[in-house]
C-alpha positions, 0 to 999 in steps of 0.5 A: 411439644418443645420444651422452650416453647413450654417455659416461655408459655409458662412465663407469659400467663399468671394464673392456672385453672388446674396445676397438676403435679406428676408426669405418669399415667394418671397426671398426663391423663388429668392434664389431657382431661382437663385442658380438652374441657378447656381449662388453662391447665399446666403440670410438673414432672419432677424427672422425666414424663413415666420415669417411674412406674409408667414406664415399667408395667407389663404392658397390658391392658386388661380388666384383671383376672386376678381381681376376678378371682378376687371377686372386685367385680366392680375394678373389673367392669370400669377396666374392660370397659376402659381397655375398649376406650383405650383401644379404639382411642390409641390404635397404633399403640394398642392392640388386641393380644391373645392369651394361653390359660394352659391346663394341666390337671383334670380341673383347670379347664371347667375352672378357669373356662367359667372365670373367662367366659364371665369375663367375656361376658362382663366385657359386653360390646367392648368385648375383644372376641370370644374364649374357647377351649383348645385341645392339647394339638391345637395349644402346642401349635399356638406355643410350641415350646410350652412343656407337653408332659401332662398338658391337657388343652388350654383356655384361649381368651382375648385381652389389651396389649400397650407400649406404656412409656409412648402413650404417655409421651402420646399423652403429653403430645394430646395436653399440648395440642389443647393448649396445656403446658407439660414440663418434665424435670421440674421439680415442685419445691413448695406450696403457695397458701393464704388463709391455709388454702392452696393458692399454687405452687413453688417448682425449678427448672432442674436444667437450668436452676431458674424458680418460678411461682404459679398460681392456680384454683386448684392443685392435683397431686398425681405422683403415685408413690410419691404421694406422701411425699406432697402431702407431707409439703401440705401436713407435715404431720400426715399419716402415711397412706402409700404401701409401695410394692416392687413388681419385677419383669425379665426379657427375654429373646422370642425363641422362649415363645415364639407366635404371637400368643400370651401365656397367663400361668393362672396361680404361683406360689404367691397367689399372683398371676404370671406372665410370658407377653411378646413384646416388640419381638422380645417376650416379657416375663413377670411380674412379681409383687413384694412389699418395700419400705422405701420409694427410691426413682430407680428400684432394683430387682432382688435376688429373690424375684428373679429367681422366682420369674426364672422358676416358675417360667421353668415349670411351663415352659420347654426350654427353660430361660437362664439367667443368660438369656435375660437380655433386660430386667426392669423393677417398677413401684405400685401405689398401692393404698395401705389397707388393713391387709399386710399381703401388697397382692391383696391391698386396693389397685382402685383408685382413690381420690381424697382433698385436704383442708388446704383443698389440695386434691390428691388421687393415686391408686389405679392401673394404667388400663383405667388412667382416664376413668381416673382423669375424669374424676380427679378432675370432676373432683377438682371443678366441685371442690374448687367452683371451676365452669362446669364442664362436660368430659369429652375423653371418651371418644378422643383419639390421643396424638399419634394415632394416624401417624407411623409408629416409631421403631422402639429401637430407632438410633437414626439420627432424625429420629433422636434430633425430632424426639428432642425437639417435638417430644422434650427429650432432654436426656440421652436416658429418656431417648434410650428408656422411653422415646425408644424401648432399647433399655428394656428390649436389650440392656446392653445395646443400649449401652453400646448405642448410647454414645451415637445417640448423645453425639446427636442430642449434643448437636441438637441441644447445643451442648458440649463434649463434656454433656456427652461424657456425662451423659454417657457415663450417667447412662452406662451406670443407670443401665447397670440394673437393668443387666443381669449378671450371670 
């Protein structure tokens, strides 16, 4: 996946069956979709490949509980059985994570022990093993540092744990092989009609100011909480259909919850769920869910939710996690579709998938569990509406690239593995090696930082840049991984 072998690719064909625009979960997986069915497909990311929500979820791969309590039985049964798909197609970067429910009143246990046998149940062969119920002794030896005063046992249970931003580049790696072509930090500009249907688009090429037009029978527009933004390029007088909600996450160091069990905190103040998740030797905590009027491509974590991760993981846990101890803090933007509820943890995580008069199909909504259930049908979508060959989805059973070669370290600054990530995985920033080739940002703020000049030195050389590029880079960096410290 070189990104010079991309343009010129782009270059040498004059029409596209399929332009998908958006480089997240659902865009590469429609592009992944597509060109396995063999269409010529080709997609723009505007910045990098799951720069923005992609790259910033809890890392799970899971049916829901939360929408079980809610009664969306519906999300629940496509995204058990898509959390088993994901499984068996990406095994070197998902895995099966079990998860505390940790009971502390009288009721908890039969409450919670029903809820998770049904979703056991609602599983079926996808299952990833059976919930039990654990007594006080056996809870505390799997999570020794959760808070013993009046801890009664706890629900074991099992679910899907995932590295979000490399299965994306994993994604994009799988379109390539079919024959797609990916570009990041291609912006689309403009749309190309004729009789006011959609005959392609207009995109530039950000790295080197060159403008291109394609054409294609038939356009996705897959940006998540960009969405409005390309419906407006379509109708200037659309009415809005993005409610973006901010959900935060704080890292901290294994000692908070050392083994290798999840803690799912069933209820907070809000209604939300909350989580404490290993993650590459560090644990997640998070996440929250908080309405905001703006879609900004770096959203900042507030006050507010900060305080809220650090008190409600105090209530559960030991040793109660400072705001010192947070090595990283990373915000990430939901599309959520506007429903008629104001409260964002109640508005629809399905997808949707909707075509305008222009025939521009948009689809947003989702979670990255069911990203291919969403691929599938954009994309049947796109062949009905479109009058494309019909053919047969095949990603059911297809293993994604990657899946029998070693992992990459998520903190690797070995000067072979920046130099492969530049040349076969399009990383083009010294940002997009340290956030999402690698993990360092999220994992350890401020080793990212101190790592950053090493890795723009070896990108330089590789790309053929100058010291000025390195400077730059590094400045640019530095700044950007300002919101990922927490101050004391």
């Amino acid at each position: 996946m070189n990104r010079s072998l991309m343009i010129s690719q782009l270059e040498s064909r004059q029409e596209w069956d399929i332009a998908i625009i958006g480089g997240g979960a659902t865009g590469l997986g429609a592009a992944v979709d597509a060109a396995s069915r063999g269409f010529k497909t080709i997609l723009f990311e505007q910045h990098d490949f799951a720069s923005g929500t992609s790259s910033r979820s809890t890392k799970l791969v899971h049916g829901g509980v939360r929408y079980l309590q809610q009664g969306n039985i519906k999300l629940v049964m496509e995204a058990l059985k898509e959390r088993g798909i994901l499984l068996k197609n990406a095994p070197h970067l998902a895995h099966n994570q079990t998860f505390l429910v940790p009971n502390y009143k009288w009721w908890e246990s039969p409450f919670y022990g029903i809820g998770l046998k049904i979703y056991d149940w609602m599983a079926g062969k996808l299952g990833l093993g059976p919930s039990r119920f654990l007594s006080k002794e056996e809870t505390l030896k799997l999570a020794p540092t959760l808070d013993p005063t009046d801890l009664r046992g706890a629900i074991l249970y099992h679910d899907g744990q995932f590295d979000d931003a490399r299965l994306a580049i994993n994604l994009a790696q799988t379109a390539a092989q079919y024959e797609a072509v990916v570009l990041n930090y291609f912006p689309v500009t403009g749309l190309l009609k004729a009789q006011d249907k959609i005959q392609g688009i207009t995109v530039k090429d950000q790295l080197t100011g060159k403008q291109y037009e394609i054409k294609c029978r038939a356009l996705i527009n897959a940006t998540g909480v960009f969405t409005d933004s390309i419906l407006e390029m379509d109708d200037p007088g659309h009415e809005k259909m993005i409610a973006p909600s901010q959900g935060i996450h704080l890292v901290v160091d294994k000692e908070f919850l050392p083994g290798d069990t999840a803690i799912l905190i069933p209820r907070t103040d809000d209604g939300r769920v909350l989580f404490a998740v290993p993650w590459h030797d560090k644990i997640v905590l998070g996440t929250t869910d908080t309405p905001v009027e703006q879609v900004v491509a770096e959203p900042v974590p507030m006050e507010e939710e900060i305080r809220f991760i650090l008190k409600h993981t105090a209530l559960y846990l030991s040793r109660d996690p400072q705001r010192s101890d947070v090595r990283s803090m990373f915000a990430g933007l939901r599309p959520l579709v506007k429903g008629k509820s104001k409260k964002t943890a109640a508005l629809s995580r399905d997808h949707l998938i909707m075509v305008g008069d222009s025939k521009m199909i948009t689809i947003t909504g989702g979670k990255w569990t069911t990203y291919r259930k969403m691929a599938e049908d954009v994309i049947n979508t796109a062949i009905k509406e479109n009058g494309l060959p019909e053919k047969k989805c095949v990603t059911f059973d297809l293993h994604l690239y990657g899946y029998d070669l070693p992992v990459p370290s998520p903190v690797s600054v070995t000067p072979g593995d920046i130099r492969r990530s530049v040349q076969e995985e399009m990383c083009m920033m010294v940002e997009d090696y340290l956030s999402r080739r690698t993990r360092h940002l999220l994992l350890d703020a401020r080793a990212a930082v101190a790592a950053a000049p090493a890795v723009a030195a070896v990108m330089a050389e590789t790309l053929g840049r100058d010291k000025e590029w390195v400077e730059e880079q590094v400045k640019a960096f530095t700044s950007l991984a300002k919101n990922y410290i927490l101050p004391d």
